[in-house]
C-alpha positions in Angstrom: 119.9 129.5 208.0 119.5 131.9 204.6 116.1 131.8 203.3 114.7 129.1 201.0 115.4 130.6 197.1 112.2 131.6 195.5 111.0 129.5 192.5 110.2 131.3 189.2 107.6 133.8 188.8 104.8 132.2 186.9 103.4 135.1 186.2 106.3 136.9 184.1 105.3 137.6 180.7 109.4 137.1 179.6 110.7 134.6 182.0 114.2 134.8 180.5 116.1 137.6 181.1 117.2 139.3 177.9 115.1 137.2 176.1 112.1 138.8 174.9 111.4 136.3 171.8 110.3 133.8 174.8 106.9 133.9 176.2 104.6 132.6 179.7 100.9 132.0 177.3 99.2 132.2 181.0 99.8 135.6 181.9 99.6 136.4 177.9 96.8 135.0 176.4 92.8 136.4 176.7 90.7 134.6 174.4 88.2 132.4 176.6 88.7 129.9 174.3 92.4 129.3 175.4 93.2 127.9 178.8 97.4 127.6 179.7 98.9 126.2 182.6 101.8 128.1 184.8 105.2 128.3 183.0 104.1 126.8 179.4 105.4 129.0 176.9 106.1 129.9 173.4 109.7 130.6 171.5 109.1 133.0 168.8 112.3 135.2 167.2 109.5 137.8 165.6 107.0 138.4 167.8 106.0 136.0 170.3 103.2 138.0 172.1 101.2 137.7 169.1 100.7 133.7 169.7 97.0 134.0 169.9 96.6 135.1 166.6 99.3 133.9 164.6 99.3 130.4 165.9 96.3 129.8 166.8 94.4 129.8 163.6 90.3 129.6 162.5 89.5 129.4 166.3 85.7 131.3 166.3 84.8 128.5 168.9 83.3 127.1 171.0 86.3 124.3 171.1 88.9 125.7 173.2 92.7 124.8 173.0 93.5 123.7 176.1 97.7 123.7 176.9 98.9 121.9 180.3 101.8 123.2 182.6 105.3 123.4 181.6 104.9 123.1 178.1 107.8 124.2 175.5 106.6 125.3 172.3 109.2 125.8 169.6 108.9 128.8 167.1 106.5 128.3 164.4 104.0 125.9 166.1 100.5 126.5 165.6 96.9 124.9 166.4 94.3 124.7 163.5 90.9 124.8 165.1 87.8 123.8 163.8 87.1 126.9 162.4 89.1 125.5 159.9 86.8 122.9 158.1 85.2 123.0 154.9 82.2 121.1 153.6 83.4 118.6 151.1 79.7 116.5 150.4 79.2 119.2 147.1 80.9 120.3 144.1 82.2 123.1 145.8 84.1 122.9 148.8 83.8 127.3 148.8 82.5 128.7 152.2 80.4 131.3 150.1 78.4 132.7 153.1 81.3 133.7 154.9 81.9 136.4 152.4 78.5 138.4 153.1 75.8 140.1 151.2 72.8 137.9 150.1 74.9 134.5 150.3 74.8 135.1 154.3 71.5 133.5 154.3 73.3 130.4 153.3 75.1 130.1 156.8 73.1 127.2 157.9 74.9 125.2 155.4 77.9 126.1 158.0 76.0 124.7 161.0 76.8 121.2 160.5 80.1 121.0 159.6 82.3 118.1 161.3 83.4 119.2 165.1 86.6 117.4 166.3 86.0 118.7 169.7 88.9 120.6 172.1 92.4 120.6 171.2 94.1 119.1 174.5 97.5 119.0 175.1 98.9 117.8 178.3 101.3 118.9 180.8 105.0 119.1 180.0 105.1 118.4 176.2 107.8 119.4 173.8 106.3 120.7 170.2 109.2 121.2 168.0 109.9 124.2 165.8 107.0 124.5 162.8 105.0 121.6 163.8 101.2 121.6 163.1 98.9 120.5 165.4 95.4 119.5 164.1 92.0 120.1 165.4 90.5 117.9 168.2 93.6 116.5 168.3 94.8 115.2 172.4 99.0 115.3 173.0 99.5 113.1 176.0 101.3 114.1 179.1 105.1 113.9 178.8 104.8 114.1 174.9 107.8 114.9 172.7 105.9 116.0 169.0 109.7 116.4 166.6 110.0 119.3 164.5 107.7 119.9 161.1 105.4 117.2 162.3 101.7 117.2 161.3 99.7 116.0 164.2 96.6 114.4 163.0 95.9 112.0 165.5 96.1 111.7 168.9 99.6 111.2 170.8 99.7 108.7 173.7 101.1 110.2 177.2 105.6 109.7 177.3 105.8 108.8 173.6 107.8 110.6 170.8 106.2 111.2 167.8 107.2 112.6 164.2 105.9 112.8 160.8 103.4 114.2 158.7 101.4 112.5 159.3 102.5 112.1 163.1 103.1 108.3 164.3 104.6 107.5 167.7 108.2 106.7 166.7 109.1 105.3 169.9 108.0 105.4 173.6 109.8 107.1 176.2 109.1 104.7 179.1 107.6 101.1 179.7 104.0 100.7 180.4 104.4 100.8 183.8 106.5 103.7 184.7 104.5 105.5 182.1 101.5 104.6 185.2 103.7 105.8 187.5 105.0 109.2 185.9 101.5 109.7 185.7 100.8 109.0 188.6 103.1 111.0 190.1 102.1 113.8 188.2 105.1 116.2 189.3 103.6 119.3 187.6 100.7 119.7 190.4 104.1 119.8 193.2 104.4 122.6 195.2 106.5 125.2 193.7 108.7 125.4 196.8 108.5 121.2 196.7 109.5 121.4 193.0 112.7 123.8 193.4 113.8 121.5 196.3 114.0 118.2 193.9 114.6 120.2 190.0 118.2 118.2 189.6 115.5 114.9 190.0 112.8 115.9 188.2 114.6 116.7 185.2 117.4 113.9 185.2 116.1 111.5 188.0 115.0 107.8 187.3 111.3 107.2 188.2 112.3 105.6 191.3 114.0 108.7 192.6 111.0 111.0 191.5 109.3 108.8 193.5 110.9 108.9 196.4 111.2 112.5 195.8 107.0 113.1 195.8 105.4 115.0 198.3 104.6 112.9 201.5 
């Protein structure tokens, strides 16, 4: 009997032959503020390996951007962190003692500036090209966010979103398979497990996926 075919390699930086504008974030990124699962990545025509820096923006912590497995991010997508806020209870909305010298001593008028918390998206969610994901903003599992979108507010799990701001347009499955997709929670399969059931997974009904779960 021929040998089981090996599953992807997680841990290629360019998954795609021939394709270097497409990205794996978890072999790529380093910041300890930015935790990827296997096989999310990033689609980027310029220069995709420069994700944590061109679209991960303001990010001086300590909220961390936290990206599930098997995510596709589309070219142009990008995360505004907290770092990003601005006081907006004065005249000025300025952030003076960022820009040194004597106005440094001001900094503590930084310190309590609204935290959103971490940026969470779940496992396998589609981000369309240029969309802009807020801080402290949670995509659910199974999320598709459409292209351009502004994501302000949080995205429930198998529901497909669009706008700026982003509203849930419609949802992808009843309440109760959306419980049971969940529950399922294919991405934590075994690879091996996975490759066995991939026509399922990706065209299956939930009832099939089901059936197809590890025992």
């Amino acid at each position: 009997m021929p040998p089981f075919p090996a599953p992807a390699d997680p841990t290629a930086l360019h998954p795609m032959e021939g394709q270097p504008r497409v990205v794996l974030l978890k072999p790529l990124v380093t910041s300890p503020l930015i935790e990827v699962g296997e096989f999310s990545y990033y689609d980027d025509p310029d220069d995709p390996t420069a994700f944590e820096t061109r679209n991960v923006l303001h990010h001086y912590g300590p909220e961390k951007l936290v990206i599930g497995k098997f995510c596709a991010l589309a070219t142009g997508v990008r995360f505004l962190m907290n770092g990003a806020n601005h006081r907006m209870d004065g005249p000025s909305t300025f952030p003076f003692p960022m820009m040194g010298g004597s106005w440094t001593d001001h900094r503590g008028l930084l310190a309590d500036l609204p935290v959103r918390g971490d940026t969470v998206i779940g496992n396998d969610v589609w981000i369309g090209h240029g969309a802009t994901v807020m801080p402290g903003v949670r995509i659910g599992h199974g999320a598709i966010v459409a292209a351009g979108s502004v994501v302000t507010r949080d995205i429930p799990d198998y529901t497909v979103a669009g706008g700026n701001p982003a509203r849930v347009i419609r949802h992808r499955y009843d309440e109760k398979d959306t419980a049971r997709l969940l529950d399922l929670a294919w991405w934590d399969w075994p690879l091996d497990h996975l490759t066995a059931h991939l026509p399922t997974v990706m065209s299956g009904t939930v009832d099939a996926l089901e059936e197809a779960a590890p025992r």
